[in-house]
N, CA, C and O atoms as a GROMACS GRO file, in nm:
protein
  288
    1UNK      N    1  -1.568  -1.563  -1.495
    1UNK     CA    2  -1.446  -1.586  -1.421
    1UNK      C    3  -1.330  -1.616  -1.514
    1UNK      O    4  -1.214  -1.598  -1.477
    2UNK      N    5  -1.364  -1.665  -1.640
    2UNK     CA    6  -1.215  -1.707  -1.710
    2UNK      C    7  -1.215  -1.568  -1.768
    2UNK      O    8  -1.124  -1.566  -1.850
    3UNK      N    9  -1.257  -1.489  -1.764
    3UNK     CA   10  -1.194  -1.380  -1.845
    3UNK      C   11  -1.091  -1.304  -1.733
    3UNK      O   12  -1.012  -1.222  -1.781
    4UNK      N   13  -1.089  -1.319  -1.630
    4UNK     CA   14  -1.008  -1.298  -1.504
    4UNK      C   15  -0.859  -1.278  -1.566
    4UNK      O   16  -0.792  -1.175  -1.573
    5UNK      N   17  -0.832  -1.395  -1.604
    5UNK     CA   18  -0.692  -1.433  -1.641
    5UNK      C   19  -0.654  -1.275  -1.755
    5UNK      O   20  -0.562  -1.196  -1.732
    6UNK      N   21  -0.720  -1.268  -1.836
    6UNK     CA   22  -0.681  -1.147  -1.917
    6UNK      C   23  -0.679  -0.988  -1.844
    6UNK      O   24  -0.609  -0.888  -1.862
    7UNK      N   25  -0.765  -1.012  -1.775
    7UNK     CA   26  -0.707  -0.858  -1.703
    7UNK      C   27  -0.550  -0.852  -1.670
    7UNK      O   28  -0.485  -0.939  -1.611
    8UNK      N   29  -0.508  -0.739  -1.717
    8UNK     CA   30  -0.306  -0.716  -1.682
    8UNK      C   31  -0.303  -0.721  -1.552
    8UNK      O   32  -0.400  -0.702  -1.479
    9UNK      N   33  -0.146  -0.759  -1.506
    9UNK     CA   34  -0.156  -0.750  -1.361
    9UNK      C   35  -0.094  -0.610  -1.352
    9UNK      O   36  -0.073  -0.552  -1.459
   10UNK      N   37  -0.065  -0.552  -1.246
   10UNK     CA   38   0.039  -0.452  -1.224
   10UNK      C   39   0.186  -0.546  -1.123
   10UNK      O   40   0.174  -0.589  -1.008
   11UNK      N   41   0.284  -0.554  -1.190
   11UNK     CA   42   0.353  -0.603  -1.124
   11UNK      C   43   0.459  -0.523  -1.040
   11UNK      O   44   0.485  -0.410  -1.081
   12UNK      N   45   0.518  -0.566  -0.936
   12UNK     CA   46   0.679  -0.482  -0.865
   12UNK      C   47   0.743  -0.392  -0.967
   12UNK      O   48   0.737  -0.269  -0.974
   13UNK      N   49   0.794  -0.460  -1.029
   13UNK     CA   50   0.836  -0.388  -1.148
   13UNK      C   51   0.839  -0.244  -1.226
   13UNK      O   52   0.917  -0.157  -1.262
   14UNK      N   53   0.691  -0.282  -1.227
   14UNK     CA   54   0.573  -0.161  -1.297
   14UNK      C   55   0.593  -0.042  -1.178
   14UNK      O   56   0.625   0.074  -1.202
   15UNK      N   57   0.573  -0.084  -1.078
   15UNK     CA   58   0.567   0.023  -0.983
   15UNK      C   59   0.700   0.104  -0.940
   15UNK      O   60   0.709   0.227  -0.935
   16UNK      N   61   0.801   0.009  -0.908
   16UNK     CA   62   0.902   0.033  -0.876
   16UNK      C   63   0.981   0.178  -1.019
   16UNK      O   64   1.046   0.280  -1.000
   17UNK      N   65   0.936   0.122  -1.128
   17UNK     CA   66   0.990   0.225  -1.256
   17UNK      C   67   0.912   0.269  -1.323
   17UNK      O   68   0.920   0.276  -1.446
   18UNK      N   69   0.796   0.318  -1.233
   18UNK     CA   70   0.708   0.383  -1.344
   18UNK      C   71   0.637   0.474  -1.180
   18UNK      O   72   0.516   0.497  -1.171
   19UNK      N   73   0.705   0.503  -1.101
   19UNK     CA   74   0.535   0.507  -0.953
   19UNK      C   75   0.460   0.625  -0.963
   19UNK      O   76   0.342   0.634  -0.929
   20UNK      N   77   0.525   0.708  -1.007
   20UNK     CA   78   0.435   0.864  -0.959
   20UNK      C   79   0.327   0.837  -1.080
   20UNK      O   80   0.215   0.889  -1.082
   21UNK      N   81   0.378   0.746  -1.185
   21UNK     CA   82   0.241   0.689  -1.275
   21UNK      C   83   0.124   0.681  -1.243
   21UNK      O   84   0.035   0.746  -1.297
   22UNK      N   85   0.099   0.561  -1.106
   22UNK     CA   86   0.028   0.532  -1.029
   22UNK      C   87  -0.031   0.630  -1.012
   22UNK      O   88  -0.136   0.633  -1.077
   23UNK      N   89  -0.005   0.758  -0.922
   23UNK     CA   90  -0.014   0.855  -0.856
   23UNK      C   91  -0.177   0.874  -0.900
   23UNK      O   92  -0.210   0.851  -1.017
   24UNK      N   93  -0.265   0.912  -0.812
   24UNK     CA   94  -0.408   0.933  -0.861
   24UNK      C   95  -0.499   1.043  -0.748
   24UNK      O   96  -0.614   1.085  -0.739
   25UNK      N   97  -0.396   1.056  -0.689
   25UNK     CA   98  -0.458   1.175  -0.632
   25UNK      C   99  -0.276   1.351  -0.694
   25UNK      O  100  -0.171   1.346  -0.759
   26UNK      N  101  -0.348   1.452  -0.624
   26UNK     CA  102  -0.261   1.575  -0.662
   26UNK      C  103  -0.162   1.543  -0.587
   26UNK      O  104  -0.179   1.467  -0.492
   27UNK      N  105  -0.051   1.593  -0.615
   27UNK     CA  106   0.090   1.590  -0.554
   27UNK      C  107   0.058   1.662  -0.420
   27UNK      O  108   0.078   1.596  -0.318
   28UNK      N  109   0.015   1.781  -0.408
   28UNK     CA  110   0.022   1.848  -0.301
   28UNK      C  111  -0.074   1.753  -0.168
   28UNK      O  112  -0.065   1.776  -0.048
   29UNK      N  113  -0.136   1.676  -0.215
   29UNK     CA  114  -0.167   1.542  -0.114
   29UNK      C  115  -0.074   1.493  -0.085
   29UNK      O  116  -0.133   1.462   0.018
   30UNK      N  117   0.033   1.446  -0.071
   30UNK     CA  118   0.123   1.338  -0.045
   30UNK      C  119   0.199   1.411   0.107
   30UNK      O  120   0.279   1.504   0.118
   31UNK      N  121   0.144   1.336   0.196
   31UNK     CA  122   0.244   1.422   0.299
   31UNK      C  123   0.357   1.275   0.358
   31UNK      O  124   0.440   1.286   0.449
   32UNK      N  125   0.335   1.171   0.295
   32UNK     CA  126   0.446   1.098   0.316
   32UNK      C  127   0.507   0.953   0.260
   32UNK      O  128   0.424   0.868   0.230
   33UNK      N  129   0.616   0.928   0.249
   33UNK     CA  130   0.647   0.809   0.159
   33UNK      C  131   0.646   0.696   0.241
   33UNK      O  132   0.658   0.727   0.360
   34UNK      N  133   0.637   0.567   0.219
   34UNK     CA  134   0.635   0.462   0.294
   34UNK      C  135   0.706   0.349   0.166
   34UNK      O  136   0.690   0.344   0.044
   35UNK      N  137   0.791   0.267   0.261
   35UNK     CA  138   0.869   0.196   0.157
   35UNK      C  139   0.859   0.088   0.213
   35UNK      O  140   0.872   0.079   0.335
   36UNK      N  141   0.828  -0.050   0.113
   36UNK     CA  142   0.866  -0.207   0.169
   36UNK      C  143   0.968  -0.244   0.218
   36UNK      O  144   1.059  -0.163   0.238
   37UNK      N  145   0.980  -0.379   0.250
   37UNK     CA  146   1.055  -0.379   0.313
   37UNK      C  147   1.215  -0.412   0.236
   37UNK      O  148   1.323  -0.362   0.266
   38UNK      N  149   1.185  -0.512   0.130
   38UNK     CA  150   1.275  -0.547   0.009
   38UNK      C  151   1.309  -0.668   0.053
   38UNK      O  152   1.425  -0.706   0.035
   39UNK      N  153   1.214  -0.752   0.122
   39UNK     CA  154   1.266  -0.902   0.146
   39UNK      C  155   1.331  -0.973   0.039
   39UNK      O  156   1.443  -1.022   0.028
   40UNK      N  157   1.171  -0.964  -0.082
   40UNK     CA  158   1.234  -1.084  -0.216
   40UNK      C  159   1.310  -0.966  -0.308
   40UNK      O  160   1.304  -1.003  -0.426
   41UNK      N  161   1.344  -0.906  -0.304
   41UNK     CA  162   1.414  -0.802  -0.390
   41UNK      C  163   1.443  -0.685  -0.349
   41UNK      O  164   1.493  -0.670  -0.237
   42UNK      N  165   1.410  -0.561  -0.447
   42UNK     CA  166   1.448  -0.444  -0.432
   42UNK      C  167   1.299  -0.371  -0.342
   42UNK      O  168   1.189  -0.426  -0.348
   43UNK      N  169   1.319  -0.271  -0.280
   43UNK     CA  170   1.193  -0.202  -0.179
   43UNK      C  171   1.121  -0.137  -0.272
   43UNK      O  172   1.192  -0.099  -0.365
   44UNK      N  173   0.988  -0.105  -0.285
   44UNK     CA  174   0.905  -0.068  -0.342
   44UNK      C  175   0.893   0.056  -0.264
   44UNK      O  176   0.926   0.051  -0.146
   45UNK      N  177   0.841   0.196  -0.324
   45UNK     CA  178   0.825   0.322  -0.240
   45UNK      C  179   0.733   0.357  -0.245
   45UNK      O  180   0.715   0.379  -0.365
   46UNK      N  181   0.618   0.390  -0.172
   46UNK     CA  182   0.411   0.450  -0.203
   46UNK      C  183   0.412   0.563  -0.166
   46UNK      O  184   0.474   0.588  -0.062
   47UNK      N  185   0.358   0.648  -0.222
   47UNK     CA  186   0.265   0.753  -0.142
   47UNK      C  187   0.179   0.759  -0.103
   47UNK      O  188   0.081   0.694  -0.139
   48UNK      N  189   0.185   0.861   0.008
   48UNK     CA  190   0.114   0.876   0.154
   48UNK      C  191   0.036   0.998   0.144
   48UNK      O  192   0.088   1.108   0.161
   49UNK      N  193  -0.114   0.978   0.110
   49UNK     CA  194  -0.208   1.121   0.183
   49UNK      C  195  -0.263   1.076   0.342
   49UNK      O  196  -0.275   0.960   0.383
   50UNK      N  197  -0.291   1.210   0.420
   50UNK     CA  198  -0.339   1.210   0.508
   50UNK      C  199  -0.480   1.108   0.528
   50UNK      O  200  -0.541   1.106   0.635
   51UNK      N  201  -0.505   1.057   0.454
   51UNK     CA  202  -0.641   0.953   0.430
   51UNK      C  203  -0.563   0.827   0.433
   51UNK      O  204  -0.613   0.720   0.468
   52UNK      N  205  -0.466   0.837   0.404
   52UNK     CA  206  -0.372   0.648   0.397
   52UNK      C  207  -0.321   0.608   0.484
   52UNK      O  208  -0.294   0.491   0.512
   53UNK      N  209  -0.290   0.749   0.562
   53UNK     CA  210  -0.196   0.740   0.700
   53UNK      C  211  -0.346   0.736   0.817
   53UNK      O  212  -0.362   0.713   0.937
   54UNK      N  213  -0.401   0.758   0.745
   54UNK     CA  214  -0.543   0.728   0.931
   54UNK      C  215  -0.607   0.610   0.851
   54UNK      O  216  -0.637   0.522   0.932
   55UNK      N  217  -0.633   0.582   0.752
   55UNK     CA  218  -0.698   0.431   0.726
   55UNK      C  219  -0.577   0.322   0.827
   55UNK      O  220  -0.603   0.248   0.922
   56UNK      N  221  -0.428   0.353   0.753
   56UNK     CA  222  -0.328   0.267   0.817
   56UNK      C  223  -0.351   0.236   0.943
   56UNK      O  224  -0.378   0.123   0.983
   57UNK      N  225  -0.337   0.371   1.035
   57UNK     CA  226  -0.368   0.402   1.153
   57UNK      C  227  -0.462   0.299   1.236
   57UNK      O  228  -0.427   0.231   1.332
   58UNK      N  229  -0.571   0.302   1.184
   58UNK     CA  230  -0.711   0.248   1.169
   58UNK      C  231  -0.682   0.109   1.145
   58UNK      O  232  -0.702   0.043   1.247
   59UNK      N  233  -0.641   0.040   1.045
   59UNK     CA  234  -0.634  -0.066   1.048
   59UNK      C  235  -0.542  -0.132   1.202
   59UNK      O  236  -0.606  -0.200   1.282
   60UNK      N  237  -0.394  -0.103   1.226
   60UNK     CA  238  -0.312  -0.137   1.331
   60UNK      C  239  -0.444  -0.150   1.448
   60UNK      O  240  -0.488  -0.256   1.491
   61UNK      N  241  -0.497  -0.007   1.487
   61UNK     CA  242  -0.550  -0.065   1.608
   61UNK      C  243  -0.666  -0.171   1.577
   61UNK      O  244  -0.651  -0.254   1.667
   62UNK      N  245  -0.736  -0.198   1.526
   62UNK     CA  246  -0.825  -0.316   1.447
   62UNK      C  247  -0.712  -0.438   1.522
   62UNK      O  248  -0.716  -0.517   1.616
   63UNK      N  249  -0.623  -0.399   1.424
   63UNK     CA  250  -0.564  -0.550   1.465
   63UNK      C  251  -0.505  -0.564   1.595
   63UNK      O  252  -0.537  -0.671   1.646
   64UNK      N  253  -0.437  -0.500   1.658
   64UNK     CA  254  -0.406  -0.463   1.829
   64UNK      C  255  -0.488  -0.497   1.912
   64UNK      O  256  -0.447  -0.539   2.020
   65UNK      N  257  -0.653  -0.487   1.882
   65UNK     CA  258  -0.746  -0.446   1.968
   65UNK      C  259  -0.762  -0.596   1.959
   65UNK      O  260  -0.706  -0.661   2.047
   66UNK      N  261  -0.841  -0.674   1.847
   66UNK     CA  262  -0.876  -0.796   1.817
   66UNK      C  263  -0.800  -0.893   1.880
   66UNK      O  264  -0.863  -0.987   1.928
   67UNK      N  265  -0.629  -0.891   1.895
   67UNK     CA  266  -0.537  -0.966   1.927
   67UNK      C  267  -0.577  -0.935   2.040
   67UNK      O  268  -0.664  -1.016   2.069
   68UNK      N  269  -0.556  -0.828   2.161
   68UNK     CA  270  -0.565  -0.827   2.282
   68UNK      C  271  -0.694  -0.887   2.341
   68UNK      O  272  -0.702  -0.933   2.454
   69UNK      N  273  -0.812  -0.880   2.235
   69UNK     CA  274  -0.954  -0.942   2.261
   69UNK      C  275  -0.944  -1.064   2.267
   69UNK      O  276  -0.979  -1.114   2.374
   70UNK      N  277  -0.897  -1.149   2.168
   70UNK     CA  278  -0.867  -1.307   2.182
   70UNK      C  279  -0.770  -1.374   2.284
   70UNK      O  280  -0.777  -1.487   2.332
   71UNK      N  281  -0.663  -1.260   2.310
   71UNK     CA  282  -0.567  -1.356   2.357
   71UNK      C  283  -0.606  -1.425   2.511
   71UNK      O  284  -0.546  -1.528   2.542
   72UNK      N  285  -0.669  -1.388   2.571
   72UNK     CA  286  -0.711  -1.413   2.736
   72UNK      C  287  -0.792  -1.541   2.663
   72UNK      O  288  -0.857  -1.619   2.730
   0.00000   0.00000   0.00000
């Protein structure tokens, strides 16, 4: 566990001026951008494959469903 601390982080920063860096799948995957919101700063911008946009998807109703399950 203390060697934890030495792994780099990736920070805002990093991403914000470096992103298609990131990038780890082919360009011709990307069918869409999604951007933060820029509360504590400047907005961060991601790319979107068809696998990020139905995980996303996927997650919302998870959480929709769960909320409507508890709330009664």
């Amino acid at each position: 566990m203390a060697d934890l601390v030495s792994i780099p982080v990736t920070t805002k920063e990093m991403l914000q001026k470096n992103n298609m860096d990131f990038l780890c799948v082919d360009r011709s995957k990307i069918i869409d951008y999604i951007t933060t919101s820029g509360t504590l700063g400047e907005p961060v911008t991601f790319t979107m494959t068809e696998n990020d946009l139905e995980r996303l998807a996927y997650n919302e109703y998870i959480s929709f469903f769960m909320c409507r399950r508890f709330s009664n």
